[in-house]
Backbone bond lengths (Angstrom), bond angles and torsions (degrees), N, CA, C in turn:
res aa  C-N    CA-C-N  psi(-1)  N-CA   C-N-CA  omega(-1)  CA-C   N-CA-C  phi
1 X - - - 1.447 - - 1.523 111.02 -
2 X 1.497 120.07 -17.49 1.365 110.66 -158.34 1.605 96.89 -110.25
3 X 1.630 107.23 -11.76 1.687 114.99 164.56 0.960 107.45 -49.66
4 X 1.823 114.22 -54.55 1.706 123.29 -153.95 1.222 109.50 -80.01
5 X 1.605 121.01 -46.10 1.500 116.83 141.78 1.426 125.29 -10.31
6 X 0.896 117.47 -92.12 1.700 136.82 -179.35 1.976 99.03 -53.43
7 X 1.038 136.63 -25.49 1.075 114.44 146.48 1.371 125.89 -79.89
8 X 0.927 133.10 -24.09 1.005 131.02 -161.77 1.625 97.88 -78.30
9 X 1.741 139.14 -33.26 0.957 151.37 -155.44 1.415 91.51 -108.07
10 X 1.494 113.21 -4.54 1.695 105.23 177.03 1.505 110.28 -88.47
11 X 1.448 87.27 -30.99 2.095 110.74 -171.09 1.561 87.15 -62.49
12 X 1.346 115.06 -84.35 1.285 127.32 -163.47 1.870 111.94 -38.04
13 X 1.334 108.76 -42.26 1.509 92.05 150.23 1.316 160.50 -75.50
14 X 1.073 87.47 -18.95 1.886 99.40 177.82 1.712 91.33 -93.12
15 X 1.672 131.62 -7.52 1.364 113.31 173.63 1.753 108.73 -75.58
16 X 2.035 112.66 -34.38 0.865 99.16 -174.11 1.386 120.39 -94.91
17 X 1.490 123.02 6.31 1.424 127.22 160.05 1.539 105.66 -54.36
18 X 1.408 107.07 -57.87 1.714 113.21 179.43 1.822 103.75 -42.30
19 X 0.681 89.25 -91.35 1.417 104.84 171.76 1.249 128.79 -32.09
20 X 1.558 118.09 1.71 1.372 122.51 -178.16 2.048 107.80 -132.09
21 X 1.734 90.91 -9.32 1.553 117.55 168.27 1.769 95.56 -73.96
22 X 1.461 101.77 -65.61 1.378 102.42 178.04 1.560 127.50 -22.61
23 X 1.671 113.33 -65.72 0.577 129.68 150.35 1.911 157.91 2.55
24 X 1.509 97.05 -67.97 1.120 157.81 136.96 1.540 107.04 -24.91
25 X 1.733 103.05 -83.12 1.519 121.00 173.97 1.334 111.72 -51.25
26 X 1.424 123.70 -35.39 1.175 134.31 169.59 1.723 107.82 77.07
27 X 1.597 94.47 37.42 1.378 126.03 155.68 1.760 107.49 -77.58
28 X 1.492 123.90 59.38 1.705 118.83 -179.68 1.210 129.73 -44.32
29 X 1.757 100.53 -30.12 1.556 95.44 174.31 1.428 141.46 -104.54
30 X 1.628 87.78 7.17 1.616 104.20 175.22 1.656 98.59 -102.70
31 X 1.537 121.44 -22.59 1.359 120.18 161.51 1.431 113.42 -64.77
32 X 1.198 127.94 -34.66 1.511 124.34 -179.37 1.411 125.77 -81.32
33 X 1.371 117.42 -5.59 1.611 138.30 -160.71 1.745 80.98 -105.49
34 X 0.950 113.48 -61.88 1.807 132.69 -161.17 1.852 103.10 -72.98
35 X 1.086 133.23 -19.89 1.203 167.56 172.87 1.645 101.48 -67.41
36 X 1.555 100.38 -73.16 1.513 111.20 -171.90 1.584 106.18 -80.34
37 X 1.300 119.43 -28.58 1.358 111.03 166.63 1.387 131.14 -66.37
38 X 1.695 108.41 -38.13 1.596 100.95 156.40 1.603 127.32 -69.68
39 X 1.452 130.12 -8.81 0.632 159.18 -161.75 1.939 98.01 -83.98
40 X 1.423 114.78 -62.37 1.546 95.27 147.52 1.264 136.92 -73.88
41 X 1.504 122.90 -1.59 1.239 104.44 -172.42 1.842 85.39 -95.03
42 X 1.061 143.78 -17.92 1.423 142.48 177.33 1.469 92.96 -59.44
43 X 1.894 129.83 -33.32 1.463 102.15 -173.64 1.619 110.93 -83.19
44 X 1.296 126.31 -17.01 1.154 137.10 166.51 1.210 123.07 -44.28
45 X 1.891 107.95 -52.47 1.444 116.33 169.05 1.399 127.41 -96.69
46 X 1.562 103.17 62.17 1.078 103.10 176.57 1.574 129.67 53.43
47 X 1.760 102.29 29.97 1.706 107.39 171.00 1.409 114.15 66.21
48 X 1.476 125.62 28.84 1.411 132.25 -176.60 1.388 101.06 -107.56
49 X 1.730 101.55 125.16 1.381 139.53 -141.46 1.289 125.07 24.33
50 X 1.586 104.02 62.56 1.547 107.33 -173.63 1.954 84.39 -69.74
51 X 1.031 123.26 -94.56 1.371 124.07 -174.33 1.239 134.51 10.28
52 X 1.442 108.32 -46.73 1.458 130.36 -170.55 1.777 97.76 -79.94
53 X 1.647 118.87 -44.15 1.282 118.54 -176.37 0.997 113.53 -69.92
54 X 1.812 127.22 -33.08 1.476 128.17 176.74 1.335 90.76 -58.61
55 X 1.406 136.96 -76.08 1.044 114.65 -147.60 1.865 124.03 -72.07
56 X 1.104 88.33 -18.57 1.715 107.80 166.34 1.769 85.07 -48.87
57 X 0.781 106.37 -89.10 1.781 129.80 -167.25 1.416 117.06 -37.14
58 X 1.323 118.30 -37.67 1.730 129.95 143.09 1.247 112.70 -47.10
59 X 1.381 130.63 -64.19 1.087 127.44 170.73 1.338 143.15 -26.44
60 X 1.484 97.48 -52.54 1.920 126.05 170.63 1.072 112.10 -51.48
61 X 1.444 111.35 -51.17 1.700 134.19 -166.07 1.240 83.99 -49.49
62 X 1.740 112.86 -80.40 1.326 136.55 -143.68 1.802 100.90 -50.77
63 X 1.004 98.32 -47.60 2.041 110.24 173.71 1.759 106.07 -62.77
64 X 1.148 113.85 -51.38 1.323 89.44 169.48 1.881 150.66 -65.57
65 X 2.091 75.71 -22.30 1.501 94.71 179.48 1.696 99.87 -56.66
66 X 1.109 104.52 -58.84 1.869 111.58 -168.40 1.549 115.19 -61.15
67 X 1.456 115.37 -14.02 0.857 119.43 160.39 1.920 127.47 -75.97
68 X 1.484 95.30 -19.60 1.487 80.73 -177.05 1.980 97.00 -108.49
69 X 1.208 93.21 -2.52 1.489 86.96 163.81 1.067 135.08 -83.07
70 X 1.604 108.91 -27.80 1.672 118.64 158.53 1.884 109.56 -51.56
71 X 1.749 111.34 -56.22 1.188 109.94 164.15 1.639 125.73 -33.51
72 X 1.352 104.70 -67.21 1.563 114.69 -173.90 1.894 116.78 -66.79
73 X 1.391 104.86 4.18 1.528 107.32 -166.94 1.960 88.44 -112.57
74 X 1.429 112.41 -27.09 1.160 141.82 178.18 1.961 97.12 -65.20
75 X 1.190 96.51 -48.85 1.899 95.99 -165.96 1.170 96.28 -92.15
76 X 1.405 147.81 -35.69 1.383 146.46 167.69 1.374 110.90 -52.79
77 X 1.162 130.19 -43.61 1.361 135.88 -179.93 1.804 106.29 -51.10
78 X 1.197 106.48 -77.59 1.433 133.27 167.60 1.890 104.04 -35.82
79 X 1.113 96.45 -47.64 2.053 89.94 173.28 1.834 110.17 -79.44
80 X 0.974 117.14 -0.43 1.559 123.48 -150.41 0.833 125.70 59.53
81 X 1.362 149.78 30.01 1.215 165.42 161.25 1.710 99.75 -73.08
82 X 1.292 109.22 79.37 1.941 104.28 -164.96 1.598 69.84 -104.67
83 X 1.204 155.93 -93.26 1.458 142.86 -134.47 1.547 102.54 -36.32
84 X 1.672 115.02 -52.54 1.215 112.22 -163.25 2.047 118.63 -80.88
85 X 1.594 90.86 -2.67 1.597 93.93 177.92 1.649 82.09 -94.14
86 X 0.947 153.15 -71.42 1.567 130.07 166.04 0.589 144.59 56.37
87 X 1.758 88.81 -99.62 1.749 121.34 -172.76 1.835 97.82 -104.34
88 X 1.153 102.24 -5.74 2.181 96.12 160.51 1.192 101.12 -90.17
89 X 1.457 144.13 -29.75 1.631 134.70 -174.74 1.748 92.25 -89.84
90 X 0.661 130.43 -65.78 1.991 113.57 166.43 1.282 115.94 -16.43
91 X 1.409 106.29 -68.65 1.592 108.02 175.20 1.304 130.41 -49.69
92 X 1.407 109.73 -62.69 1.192 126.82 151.72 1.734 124.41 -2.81
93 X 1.448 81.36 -87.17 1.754 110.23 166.33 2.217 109.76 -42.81
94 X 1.361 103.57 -54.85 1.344 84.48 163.83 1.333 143.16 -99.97
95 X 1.298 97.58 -0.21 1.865 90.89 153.46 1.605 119.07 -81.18
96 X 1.058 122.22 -26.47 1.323 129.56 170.88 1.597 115.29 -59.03
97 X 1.673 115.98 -34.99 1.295 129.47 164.71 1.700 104.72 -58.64
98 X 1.491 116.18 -48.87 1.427 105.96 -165.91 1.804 104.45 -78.40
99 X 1.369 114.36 -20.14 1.243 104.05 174.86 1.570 123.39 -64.28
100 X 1.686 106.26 -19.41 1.420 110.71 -141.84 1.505 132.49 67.61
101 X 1.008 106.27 27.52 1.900 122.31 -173.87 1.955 87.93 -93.78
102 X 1.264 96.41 75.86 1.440 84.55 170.52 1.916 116.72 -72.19
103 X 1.314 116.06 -28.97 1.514 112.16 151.74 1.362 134.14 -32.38
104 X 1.227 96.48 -50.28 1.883 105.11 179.78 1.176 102.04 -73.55
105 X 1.548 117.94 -46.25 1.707 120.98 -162.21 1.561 92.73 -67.02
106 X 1.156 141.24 -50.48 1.257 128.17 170.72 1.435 132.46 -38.33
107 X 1.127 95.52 -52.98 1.745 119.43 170.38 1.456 112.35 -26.28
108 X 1.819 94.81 -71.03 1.039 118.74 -163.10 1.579 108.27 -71.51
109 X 1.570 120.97 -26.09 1.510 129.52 172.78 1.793 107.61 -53.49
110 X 1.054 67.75 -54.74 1.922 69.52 -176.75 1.016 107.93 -84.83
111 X 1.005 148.42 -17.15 1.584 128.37 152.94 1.055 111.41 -23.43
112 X 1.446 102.65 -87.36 1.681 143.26 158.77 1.647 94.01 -3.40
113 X 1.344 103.94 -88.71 1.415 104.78 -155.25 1.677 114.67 -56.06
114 X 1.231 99.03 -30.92 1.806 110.66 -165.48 1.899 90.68 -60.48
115 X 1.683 111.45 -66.03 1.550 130.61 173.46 1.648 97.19 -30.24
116 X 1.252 111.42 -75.66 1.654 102.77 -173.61 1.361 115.03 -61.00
117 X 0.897 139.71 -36.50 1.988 121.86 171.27 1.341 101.10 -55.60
118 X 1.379 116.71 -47.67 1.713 101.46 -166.64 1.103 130.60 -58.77
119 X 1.896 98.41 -31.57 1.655 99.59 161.10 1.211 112.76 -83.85
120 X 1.640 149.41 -3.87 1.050 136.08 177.79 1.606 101.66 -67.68
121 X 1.300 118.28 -41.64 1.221 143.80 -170.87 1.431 97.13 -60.97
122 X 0.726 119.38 -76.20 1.903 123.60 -174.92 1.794 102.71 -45.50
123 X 1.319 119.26 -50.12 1.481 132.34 -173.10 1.489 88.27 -49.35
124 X 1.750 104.40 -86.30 1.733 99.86 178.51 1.377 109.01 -24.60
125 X 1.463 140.24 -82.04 1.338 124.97 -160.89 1.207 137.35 -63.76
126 X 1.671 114.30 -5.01 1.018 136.70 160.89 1.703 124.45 -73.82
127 X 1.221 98.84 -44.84 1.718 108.67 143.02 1.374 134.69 -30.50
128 X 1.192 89.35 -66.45 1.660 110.23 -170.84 1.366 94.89 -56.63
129 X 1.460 110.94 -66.61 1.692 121.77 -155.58 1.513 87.97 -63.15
130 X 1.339 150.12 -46.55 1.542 136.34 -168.64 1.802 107.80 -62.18
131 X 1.323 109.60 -46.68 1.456 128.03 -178.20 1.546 97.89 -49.95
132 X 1.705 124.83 -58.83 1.442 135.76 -177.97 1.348 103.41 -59.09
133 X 1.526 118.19 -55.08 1.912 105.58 170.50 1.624 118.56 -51.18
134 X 1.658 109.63 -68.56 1.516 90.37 154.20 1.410 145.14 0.89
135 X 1.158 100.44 -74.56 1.705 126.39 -176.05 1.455 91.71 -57.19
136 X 1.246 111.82 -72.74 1.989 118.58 -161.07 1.642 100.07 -48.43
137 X 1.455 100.54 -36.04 1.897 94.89 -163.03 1.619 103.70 -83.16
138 X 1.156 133.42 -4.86 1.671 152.52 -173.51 1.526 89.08 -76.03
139 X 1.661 98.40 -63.55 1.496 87.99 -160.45 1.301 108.56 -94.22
140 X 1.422 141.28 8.72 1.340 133.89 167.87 2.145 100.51 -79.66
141 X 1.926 103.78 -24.06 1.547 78.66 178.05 1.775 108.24 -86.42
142 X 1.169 98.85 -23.75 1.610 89.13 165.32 1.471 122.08 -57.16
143 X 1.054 110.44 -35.01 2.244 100.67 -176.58 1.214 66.02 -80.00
144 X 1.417 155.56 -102.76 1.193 142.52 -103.90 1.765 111.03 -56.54
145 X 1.420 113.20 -32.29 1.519 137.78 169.58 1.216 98.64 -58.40
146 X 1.425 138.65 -68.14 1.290 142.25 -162.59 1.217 105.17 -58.53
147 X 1.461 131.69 -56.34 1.087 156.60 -159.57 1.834 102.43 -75.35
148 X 0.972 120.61 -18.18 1.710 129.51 176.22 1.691 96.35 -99.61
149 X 1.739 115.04 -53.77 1.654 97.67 172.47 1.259 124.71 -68.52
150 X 1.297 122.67 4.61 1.435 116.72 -169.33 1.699 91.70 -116.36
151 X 1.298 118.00 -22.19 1.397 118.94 146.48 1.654 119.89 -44.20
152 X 1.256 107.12 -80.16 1.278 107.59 -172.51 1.630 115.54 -47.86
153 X 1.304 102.50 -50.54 1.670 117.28 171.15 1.832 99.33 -38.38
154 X 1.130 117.78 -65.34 1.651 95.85 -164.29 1.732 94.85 -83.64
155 X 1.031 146.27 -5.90 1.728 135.10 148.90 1.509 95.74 -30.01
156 X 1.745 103.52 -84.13 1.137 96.87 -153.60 1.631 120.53 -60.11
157 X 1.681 103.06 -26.50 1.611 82.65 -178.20 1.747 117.23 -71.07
158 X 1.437 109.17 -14.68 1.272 106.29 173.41 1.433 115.76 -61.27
159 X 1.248 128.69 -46.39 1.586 148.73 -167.02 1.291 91.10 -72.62
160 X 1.472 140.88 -9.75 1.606 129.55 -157.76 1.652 86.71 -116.23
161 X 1.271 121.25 -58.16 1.460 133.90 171.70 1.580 119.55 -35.62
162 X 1.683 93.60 -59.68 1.935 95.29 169.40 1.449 111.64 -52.52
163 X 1.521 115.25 -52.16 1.360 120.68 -163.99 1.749 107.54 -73.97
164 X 1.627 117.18 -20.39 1.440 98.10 161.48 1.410 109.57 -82.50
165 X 1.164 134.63 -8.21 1.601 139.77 -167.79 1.424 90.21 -83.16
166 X 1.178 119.13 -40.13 1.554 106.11 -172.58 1.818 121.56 -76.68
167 X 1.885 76.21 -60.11 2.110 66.89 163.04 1.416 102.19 -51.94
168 X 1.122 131.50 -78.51 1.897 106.61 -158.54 1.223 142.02 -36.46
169 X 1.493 99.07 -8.23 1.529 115.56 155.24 1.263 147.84 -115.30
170 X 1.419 101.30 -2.27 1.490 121.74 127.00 0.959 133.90 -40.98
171 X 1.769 126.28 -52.83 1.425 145.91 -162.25 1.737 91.10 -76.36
172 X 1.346 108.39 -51.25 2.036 121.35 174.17 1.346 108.34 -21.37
173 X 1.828 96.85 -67.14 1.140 121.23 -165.41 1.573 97.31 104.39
174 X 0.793 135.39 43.62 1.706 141.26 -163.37 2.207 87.55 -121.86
175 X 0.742 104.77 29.07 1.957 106.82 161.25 1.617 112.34 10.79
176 X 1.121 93.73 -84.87 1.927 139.22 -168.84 1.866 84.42 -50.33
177 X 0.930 109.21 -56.41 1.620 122.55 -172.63 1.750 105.30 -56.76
178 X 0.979 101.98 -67.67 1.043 120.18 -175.81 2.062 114.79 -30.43
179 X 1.553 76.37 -88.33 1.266 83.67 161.95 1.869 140.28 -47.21
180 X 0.945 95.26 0.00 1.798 107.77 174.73 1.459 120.85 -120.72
181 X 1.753 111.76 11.03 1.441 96.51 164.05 1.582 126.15 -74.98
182 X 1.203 84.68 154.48 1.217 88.82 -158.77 1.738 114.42 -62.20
């Protein structure tokens, strides 16, 4: 019994060496499969280093989560969904911080950062181009202004012109005349 014991605590280690190589490689999902498989043979042996595998096994999770959030911040981007690739490369970026995955946390930085200039970039030109409509529509109501005083301006000099055309034919004595300018 104390052979099968002692193998059994031999198995369970060389499964979680594997499994902690895995790891390592930063193969998560062959570490997390290999993880959960020692993970029964720890209930077999009497729960020896269950602890160490949970947290092994937290770990995996936690690496895979950031991994599919880099993905999913990756597929949002590509749909235009840039707010929501975002706030998955944020996330990303800080679970990768709590892992210590300074790789991922990088990853996910520049995502981040590259994604935010481009919209800073678009914002600016979106600016600009509203500021340039602005501008064009300012000065189309100004000629349009000019273009009404320089209206009124020849009204009145017309209305000033008839009305000396008329007295001057009044003053004639030309009546008939008078009354029919145009």
């Amino acid at each position: 019994e104390e052979s099968e014991e002692a193998g059994q605590y031999l198995k369970l280690s060389e499964q979680i060496q594997i499994a902690d190589e895995a790891l390592r490689e930063k193969d998560y999902p062959k570490a997390q499969e290999l993880y959960l498989t020692a993970r029964d043979m720890s209930e077999e042996a009497g729960n020896v280093g269950r602890s160490y595998i949970a947290a092994r096994l937290k770990e995996t999770e936690g690496h895979i989560e950031v991994i599919d959030l880099l993905e999913l911040g990756t597929s949002r981007e590509g749909s235009g969904d840039r707010e929501g690739a975002l706030e998955a490369y944020r996330e990303a970026r800080e679970k990768a911080a709590k892992l210590y995955d300074i790789e991922s946390k990088n990853d996910a930085f520049e995502k981040q950062t590259a994604l935010e200039a481009e919209l800073a970039q678009e914002r600016q030109q979106e600016e600009a181009a509203r500021k340039e409509e602005e501008e064009k529509e300012k000065a189309l109501l100004a000629e349009q202004k000019e273009l009404e005083n320089e209206q009124k301006s020849n009204d009145q000099k017309n209305a000033i012109d008839l009305e000396n055309k008329g007295n001057e034919l009044l003053a004639e004595g030309q009546y008939d005349k008078a009354c029919q300018c145009p």
